[in-house]
C-alpha positions as CSV (number, residue, x, y, z in Angstrom):
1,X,-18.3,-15.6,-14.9
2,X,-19.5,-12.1,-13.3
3,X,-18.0,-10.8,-10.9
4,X,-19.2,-8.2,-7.8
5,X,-16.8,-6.1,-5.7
6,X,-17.9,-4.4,-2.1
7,X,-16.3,-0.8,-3.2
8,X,-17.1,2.7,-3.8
9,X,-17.8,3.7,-7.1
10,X,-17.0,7.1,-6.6
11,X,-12.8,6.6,-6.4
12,X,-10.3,4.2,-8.5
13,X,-9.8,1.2,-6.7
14,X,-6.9,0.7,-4.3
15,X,-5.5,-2.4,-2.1
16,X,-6.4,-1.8,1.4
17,X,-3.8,-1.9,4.4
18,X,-5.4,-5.1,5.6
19,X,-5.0,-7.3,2.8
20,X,-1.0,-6.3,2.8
21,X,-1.1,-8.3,6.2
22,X,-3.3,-11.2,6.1
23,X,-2.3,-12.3,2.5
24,X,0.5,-14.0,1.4
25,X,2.3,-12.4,-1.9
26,X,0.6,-15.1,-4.3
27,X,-2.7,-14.2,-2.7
28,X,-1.9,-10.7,-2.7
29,X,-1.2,-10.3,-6.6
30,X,-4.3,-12.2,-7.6
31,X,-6.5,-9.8,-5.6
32,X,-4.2,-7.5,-7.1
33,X,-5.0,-8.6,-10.8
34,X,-8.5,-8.8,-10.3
35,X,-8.8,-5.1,-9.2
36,X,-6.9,-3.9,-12.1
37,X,-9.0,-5.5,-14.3
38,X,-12.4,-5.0,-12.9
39,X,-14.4,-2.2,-14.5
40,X,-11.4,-1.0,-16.4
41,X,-13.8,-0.1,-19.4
42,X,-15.8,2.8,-17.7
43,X,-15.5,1.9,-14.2
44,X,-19.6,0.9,-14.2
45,X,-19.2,-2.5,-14.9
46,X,-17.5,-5.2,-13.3
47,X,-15.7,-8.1,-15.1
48,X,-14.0,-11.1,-13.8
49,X,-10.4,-12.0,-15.6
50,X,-10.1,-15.3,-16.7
51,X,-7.3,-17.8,-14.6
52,X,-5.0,-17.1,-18.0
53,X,-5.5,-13.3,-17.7
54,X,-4.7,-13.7,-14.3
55,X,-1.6,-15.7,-14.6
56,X,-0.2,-12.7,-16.6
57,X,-0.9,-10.1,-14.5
58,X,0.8,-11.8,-11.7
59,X,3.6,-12.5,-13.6
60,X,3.0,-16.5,-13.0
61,X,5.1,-18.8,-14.7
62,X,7.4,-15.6,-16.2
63,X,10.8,-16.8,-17.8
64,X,12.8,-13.9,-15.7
65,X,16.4,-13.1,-17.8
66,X,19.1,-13.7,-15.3
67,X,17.3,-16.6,-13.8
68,X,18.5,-19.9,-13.9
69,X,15.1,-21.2,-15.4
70,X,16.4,-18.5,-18.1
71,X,19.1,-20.0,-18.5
72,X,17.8,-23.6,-19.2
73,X,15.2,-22.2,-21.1
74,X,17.8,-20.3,-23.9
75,X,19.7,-24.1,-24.3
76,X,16.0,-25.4,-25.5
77,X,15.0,-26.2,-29.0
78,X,12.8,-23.8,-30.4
79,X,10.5,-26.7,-30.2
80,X,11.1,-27.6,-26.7
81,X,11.2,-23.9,-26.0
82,X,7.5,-24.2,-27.4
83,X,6.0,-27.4,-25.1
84,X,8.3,-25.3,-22.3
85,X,6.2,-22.5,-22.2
86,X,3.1,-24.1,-22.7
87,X,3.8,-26.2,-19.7
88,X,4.7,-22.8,-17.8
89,X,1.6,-21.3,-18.6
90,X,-0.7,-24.4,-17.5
91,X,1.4,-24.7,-14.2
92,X,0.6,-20.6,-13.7
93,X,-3.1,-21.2,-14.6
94,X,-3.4,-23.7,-12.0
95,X,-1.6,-21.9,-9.4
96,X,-4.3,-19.5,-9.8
97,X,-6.7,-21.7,-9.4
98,X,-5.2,-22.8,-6.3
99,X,-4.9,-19.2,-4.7
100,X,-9.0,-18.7,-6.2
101,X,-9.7,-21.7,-3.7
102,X,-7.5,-20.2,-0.5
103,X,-9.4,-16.9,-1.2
104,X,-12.6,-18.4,-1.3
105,X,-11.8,-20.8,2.1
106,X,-10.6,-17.5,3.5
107,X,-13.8,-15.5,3.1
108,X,-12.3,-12.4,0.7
109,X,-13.7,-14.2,-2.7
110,X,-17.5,-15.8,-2.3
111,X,-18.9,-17.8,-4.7
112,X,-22.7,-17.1,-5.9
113,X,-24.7,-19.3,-8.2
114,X,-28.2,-17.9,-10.0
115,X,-30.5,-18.8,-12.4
116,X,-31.7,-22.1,-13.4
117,X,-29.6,-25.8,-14.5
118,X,-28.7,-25.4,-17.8
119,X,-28.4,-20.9,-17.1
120,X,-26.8,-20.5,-14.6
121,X,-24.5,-17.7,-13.8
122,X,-21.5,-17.3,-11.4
123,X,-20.9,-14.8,-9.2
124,X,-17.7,-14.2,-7.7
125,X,-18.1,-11.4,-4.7
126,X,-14.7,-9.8,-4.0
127,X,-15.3,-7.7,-0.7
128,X,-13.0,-5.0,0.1
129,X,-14.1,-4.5,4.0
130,X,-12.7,-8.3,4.0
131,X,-10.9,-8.5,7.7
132,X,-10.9,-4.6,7.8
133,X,-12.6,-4.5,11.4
134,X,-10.0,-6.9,12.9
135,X,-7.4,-5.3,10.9
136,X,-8.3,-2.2,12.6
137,X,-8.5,-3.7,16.6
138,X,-4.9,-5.4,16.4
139,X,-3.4,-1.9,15.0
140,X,-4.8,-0.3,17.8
141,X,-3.6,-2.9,20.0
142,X,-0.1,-3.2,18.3
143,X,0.6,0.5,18.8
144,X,-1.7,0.8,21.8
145,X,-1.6,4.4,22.3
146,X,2.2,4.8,23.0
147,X,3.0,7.9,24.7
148,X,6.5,9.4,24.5
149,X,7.2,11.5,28.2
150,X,8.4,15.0,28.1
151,X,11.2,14.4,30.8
152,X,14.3,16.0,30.4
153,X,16.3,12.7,30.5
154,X,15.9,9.5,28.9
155,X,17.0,7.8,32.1
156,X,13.2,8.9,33.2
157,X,11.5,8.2,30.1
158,X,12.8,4.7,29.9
159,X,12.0,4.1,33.6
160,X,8.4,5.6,32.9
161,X,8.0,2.8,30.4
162,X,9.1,0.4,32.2
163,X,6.9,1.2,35.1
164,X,3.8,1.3,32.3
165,X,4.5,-2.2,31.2
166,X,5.0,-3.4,34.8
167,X,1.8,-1.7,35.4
168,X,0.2,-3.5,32.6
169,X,1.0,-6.7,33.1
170,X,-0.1,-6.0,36.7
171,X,-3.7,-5.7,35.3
172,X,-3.7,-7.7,32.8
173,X,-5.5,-5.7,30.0
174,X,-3.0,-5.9,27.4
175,X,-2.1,-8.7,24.8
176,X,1.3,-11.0,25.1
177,X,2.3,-9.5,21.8
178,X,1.2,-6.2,22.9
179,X,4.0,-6.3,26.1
180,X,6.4,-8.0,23.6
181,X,6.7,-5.3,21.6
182,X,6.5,-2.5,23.7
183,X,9.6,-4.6,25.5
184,X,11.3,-4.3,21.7
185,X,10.6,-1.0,21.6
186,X,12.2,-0.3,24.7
187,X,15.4,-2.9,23.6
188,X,15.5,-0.4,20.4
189,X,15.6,3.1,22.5
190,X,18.0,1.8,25.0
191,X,20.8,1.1,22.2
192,X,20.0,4.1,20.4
193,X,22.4,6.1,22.4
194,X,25.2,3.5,20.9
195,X,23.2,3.8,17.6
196,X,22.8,6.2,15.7
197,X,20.0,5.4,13.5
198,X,18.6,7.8,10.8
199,X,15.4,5.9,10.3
200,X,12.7,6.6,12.8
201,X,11.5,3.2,14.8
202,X,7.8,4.1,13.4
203,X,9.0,3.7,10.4
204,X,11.1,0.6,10.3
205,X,8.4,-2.0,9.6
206,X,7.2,0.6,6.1
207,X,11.0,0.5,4.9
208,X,11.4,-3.2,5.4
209,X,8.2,-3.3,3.4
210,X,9.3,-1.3,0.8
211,X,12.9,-2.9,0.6
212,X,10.6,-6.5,0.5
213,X,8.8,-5.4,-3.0
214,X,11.7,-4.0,-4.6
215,X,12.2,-6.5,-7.9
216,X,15.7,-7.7,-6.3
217,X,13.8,-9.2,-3.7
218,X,10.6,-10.2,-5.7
219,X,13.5,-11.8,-7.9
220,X,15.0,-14.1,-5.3
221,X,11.2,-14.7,-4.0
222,X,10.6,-16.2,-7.2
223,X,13.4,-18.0,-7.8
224,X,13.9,-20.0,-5.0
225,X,16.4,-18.3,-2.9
226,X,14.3,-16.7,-0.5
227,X,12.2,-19.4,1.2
228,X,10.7,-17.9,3.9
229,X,9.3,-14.4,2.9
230,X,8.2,-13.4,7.0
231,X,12.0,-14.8,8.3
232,X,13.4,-12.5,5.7
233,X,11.6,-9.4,5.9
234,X,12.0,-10.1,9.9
235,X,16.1,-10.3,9.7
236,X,15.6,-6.7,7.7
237,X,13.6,-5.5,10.3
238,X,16.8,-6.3,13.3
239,X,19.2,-5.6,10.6
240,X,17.9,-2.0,10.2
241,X,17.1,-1.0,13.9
242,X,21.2,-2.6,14.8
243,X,22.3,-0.7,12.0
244,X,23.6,-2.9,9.9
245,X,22.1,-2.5,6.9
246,X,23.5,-0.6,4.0
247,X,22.7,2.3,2.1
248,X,19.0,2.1,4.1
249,X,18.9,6.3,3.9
250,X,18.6,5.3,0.2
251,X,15.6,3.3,0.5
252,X,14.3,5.4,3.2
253,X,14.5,8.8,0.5
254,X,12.9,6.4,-2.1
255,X,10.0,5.3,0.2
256,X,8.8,8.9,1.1
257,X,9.2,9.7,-2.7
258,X,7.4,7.0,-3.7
259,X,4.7,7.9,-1.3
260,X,4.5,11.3,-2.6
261,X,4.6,10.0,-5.9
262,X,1.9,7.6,-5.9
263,X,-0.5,9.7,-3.7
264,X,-0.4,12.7,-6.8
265,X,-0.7,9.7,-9.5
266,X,-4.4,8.9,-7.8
267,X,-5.4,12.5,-7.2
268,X,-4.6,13.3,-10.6
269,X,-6.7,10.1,-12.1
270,X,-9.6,11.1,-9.8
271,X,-9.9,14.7,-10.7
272,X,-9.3,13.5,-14.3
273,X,-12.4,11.3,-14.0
274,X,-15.0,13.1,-11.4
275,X,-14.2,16.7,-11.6
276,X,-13.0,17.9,-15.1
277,X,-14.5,21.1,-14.9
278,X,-14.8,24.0,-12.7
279,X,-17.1,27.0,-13.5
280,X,-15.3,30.3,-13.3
281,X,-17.3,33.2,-14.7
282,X,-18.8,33.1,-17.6
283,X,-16.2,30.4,-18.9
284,X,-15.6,26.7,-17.7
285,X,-12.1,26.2,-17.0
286,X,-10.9,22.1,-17.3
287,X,-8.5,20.1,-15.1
288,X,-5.5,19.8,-15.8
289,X,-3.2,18.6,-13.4
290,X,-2.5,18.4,-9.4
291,X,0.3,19.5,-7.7
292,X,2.5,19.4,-4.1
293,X,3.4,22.9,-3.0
294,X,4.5,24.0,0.2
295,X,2.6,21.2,1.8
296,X,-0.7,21.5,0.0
297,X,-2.6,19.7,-3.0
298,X,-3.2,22.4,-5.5
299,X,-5.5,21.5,-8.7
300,X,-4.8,23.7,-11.6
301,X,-7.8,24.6,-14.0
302,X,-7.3,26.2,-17.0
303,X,-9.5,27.8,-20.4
304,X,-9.7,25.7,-23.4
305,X,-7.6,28.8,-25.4
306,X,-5.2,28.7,-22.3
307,X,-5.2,32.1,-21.4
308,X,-7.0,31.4,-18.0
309,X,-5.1,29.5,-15.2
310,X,-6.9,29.0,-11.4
311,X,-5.7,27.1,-8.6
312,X,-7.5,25.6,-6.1
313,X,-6.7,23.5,-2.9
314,X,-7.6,20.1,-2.6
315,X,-9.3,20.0,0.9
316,X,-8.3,17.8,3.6
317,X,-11.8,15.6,3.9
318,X,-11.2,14.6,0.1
319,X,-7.5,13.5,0.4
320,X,-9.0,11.2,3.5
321,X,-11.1,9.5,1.1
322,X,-9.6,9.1,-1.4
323,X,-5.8,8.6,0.3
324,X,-4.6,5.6,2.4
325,X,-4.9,6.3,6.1
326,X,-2.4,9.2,7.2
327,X,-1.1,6.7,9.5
328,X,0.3,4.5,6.6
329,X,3.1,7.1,5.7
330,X,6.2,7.3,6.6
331,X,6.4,10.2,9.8
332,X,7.8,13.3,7.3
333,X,5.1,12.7,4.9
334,X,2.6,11.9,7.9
335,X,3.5,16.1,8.6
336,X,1.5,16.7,5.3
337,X,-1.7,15.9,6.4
338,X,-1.5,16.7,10.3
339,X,-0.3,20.4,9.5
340,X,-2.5,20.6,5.9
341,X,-5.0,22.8,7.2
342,X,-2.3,25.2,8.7
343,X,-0.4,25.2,5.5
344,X,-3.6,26.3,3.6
345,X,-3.8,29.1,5.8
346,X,-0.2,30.0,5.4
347,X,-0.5,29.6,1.7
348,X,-3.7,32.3,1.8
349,X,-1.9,34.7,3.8
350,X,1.0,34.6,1.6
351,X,-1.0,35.6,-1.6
352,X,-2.6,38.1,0.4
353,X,0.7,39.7,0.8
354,X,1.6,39.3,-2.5
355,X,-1.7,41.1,-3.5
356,X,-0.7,44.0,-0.5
């Protein structure tokens, strides 16, 4: 089976915003497994994993220690330990299967036969502007151009809002959901006076997302205890803006670090892949890493014999394509891109300085 994927070839692949909200996790980690292992030779040609390659990627029919699967498993004969797995791995293989089908009914994964009976070949489309456009018209409406007031009190700001919904509803041009959460909203700044809450309500949902992938989670996902993954993700949602849950600044400090984190772990691969070199002179200098420094994305260059070093900037148009939307991050990393070109400046006026 071949397989074709709607993406740039310019960039390593990355999952898109969209499919985090319209796929379930089992969906989610095949699309997952099938962009990991899609071009991985060159990134030039495209190959389809096979339903057992999948399986393992996903993690399908894994005996997890600490589990009590585990723990029946260790009280098997070596034997039954044997016909055990093999009936683990046929189970995961056709859970695959099953998700291959719900993609394909959903749209993402499309199914394209060519040449004659008797050589025929299978193509299997994986398009990565799957449900982008809606994806994009219900953030805009779930957010809908919020404006925080710059009155003195929050008496007035919270009676400006409530005039805005009132005003809303009034003309009917905003979604039920829309006016429920802006309602929510409102609910969250009105006990934040009795609350003092050091996660910003922007932010909430990306923490509860975070706290929702961790492996302790992913662990009781797997093994039973968490039934039903939007109910639970929903109760850390309320349990975080009351609150109530513990040692969230923790989570909160590993989010933004994770962010960071990730975002040089790309730039890094795609300079290591696109732009290796960088004429300087009469000598080529060659990539060698990518950095975070006072707010700006430097890429260090240096001579084969190491006696050269040269920095340059990563500009702003390049972390857009090949970064998540800005919007994505949590609000203190958000500060990196909406002040990046000021911090470039600063940066050149500093070594200017120095030079002075």
């Amino acid at each position: 089976m071949k397989l074709k994927i709607n993406k740039p070839k310019t960039r390593p692949i990355q999952i898109e915003p969209w499919f985090f909200r319209y796929l379930n996790e089992g969906e989610l980690k095949v699309v997952s497994a099938i962009l990991a292992h899609a071009d991985i030779r060159n990134r030039q040609d495209n190959s389809f994993p096979s339903n057992r390659a999948i399986a393992f990627y996903c993690g399908f029919g894994l005996i997890k220690e600490g589990t009590k699967t585990h723990n029946n498993y260790t009280n098997l004969s070596e034997n039954e330990k044997e016909e055990y797995k093999k009936k683990r791995i046929k189970n995961a293989i056709q859970q695959v299967k099953n998700i291959k089908k719900e993609l394909e009914k959903k749209g993402l994964l499309k199914r394209e036969i060519t040449g004659k009976q008797g050589k025929q070949i299978v193509f299997m489309t994986l398009d990565l502007e799957w449900k982008k456009e809606q994806y994009l018209r219900e953030y805009d409406e779930y957010f809908n151009d919020i404006e925080h007031t710059n009155d003195p009190t929050k008496k007035e700001e919270i009676n400006n809002e409530l005039e805005n919904i009132q005003n809303l509803l009034k003309e009917d041009n905003c979604s039920t959901n829309n006016i429920a959460q802006r309602l929510k909203d409102l609910s969250y700044k009105l006990r934040a006076d009795m609350i003092e809450n050091p996660i910003p309500i922007e932010d909430i949902e990306k923490v509860a997302d975070y706290y929702c992938g961790t492996p302790k989670v992913l662990n009781k996902v797997a093994n039973g205890d968490i039934k039903n993954e939007k109910a639970y993700k929903q109760s850390i949602i309320n349990s975080i803006k009351n609150n109530e849950f513990n040692h969230i600044e923790k989570y909160y400090q590993a989010l933004q670090k994770k962010e960071l984190s990730d975002n040089l772990e790309l730039l890094n691969e795609s300079y290591d892949y696109q732009k290796r070199e960088l004429p300087h002179g009469r000598k080529t200098l060659y990539f060698d890493e990518i950095r975070l420094e006072d707010g700006v994305y430097l890429a260090r260059y240096i001579s084969k014999d190491k006696t050269l070093a040269k920095d340059t900037w990563v500009p702003l148009k390049e972390l857009k394509y090949q970064l998540k939307s800005f919007n994505s991050y949590t609000l203190e990393n958000q500060k990196i891109f909406n002040n990046y070109e000021i911090n470039i400046d600063k940066m050149i006026n500093k070594h200017k300085k120095k030079k002075e």
